[in-house]
One Martini backbone bead per residue (centre of mass of N, CA, C, O) as a GRO file, in nm:
protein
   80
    1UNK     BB    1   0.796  -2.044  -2.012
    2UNK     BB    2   0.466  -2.103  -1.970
    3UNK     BB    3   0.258  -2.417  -2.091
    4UNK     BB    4   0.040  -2.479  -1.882
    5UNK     BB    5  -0.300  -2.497  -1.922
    6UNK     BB    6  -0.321  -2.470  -1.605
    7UNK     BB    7  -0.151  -2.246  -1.507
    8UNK     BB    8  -0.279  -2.036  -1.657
    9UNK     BB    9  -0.526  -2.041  -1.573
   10UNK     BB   10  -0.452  -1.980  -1.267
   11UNK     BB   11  -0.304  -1.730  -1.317
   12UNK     BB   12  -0.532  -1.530  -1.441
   13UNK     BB   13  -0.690  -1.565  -1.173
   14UNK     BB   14  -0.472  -1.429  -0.988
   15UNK     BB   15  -0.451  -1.168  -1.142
   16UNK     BB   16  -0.740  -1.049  -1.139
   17UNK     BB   17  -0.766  -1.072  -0.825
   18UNK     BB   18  -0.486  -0.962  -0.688
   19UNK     BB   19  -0.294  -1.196  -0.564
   20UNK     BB   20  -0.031  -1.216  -0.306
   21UNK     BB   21   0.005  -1.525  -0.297
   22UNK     BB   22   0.198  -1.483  -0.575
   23UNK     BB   23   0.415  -1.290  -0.495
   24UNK     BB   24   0.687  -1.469  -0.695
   25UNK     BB   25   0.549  -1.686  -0.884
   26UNK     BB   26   0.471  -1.474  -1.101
   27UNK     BB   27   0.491  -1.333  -1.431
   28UNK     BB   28   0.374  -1.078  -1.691
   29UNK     BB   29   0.321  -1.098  -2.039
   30UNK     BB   30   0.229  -0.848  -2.284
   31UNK     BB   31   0.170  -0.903  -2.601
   32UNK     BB   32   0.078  -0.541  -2.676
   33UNK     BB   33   0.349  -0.410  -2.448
   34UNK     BB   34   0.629  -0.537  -2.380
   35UNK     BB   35   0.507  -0.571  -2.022
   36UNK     BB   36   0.559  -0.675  -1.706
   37UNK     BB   37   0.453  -0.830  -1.412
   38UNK     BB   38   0.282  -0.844  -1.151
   39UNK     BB   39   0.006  -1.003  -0.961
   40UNK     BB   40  -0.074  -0.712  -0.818
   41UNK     BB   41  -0.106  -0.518  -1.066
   42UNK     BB   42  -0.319  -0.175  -1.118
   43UNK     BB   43  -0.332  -0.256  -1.416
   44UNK     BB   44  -0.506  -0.341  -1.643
   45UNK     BB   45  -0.626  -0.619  -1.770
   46UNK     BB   46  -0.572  -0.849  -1.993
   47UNK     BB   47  -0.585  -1.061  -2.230
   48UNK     BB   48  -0.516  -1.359  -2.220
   49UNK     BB   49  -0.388  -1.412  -2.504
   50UNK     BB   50  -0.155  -1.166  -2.398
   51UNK     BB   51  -0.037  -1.406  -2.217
   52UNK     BB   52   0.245  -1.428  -2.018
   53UNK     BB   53   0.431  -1.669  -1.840
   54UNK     BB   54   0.671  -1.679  -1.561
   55UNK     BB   55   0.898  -1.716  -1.277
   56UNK     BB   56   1.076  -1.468  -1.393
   57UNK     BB   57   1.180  -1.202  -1.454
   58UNK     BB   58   1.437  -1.276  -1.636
   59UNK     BB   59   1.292  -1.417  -1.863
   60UNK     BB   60   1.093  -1.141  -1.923
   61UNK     BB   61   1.348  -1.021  -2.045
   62UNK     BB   62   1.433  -1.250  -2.244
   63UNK     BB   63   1.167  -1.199  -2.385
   64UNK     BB   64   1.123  -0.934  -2.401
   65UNK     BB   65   1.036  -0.757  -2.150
   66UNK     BB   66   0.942  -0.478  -1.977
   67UNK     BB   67   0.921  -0.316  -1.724
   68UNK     BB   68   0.710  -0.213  -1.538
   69UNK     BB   69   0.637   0.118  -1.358
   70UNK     BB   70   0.440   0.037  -1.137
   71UNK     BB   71   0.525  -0.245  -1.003
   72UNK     BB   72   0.806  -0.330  -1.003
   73UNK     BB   73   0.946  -0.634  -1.069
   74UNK     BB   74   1.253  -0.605  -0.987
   75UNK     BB   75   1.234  -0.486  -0.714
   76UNK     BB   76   1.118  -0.725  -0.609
   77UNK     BB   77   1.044  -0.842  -0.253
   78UNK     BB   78   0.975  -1.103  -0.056
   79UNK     BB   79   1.017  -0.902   0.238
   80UNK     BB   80   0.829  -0.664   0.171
   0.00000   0.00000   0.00000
């Protein structure tokens, strides 16, 4: 999990304005909904304060969280 609160502060701005510049950056898991995402899933984006930030699915997964039904984070490749 990302703890520096300066790359936190720039993924959640690039999370809300849904940067594609950013996908397989960084993936967020939702502490309200138990679920990640990529950072340009069309989900209602949540607060800050509700997110936890990873470098990969795997990391996000292993804290628990399942991947998002509508990004497909796992299925992610960015050759795509």
């Amino acid at each position: 999990m990302i703890q520096n609160e300066r790359i936190i502060d720039e993924y959640y701005k690039m999370l809300v304005e849904k940067n594609s510049k950013y996908e397989g950056i960084f993936f967020v898991g939702v502490k309200t909904t138990g679920i990640f995402c990529r950072p340009t899933c069309p989900a209602k984006k949540p607060k800050k304060e509700n997110c936890e930030f990873f470098q990969t699915a795997k990391e996000a997964t292993l804290a628990s969280y399942r991947p998002c039904k509508r990004c497909q984070p796992v299925n992610y490749s960015p050759l795509s």
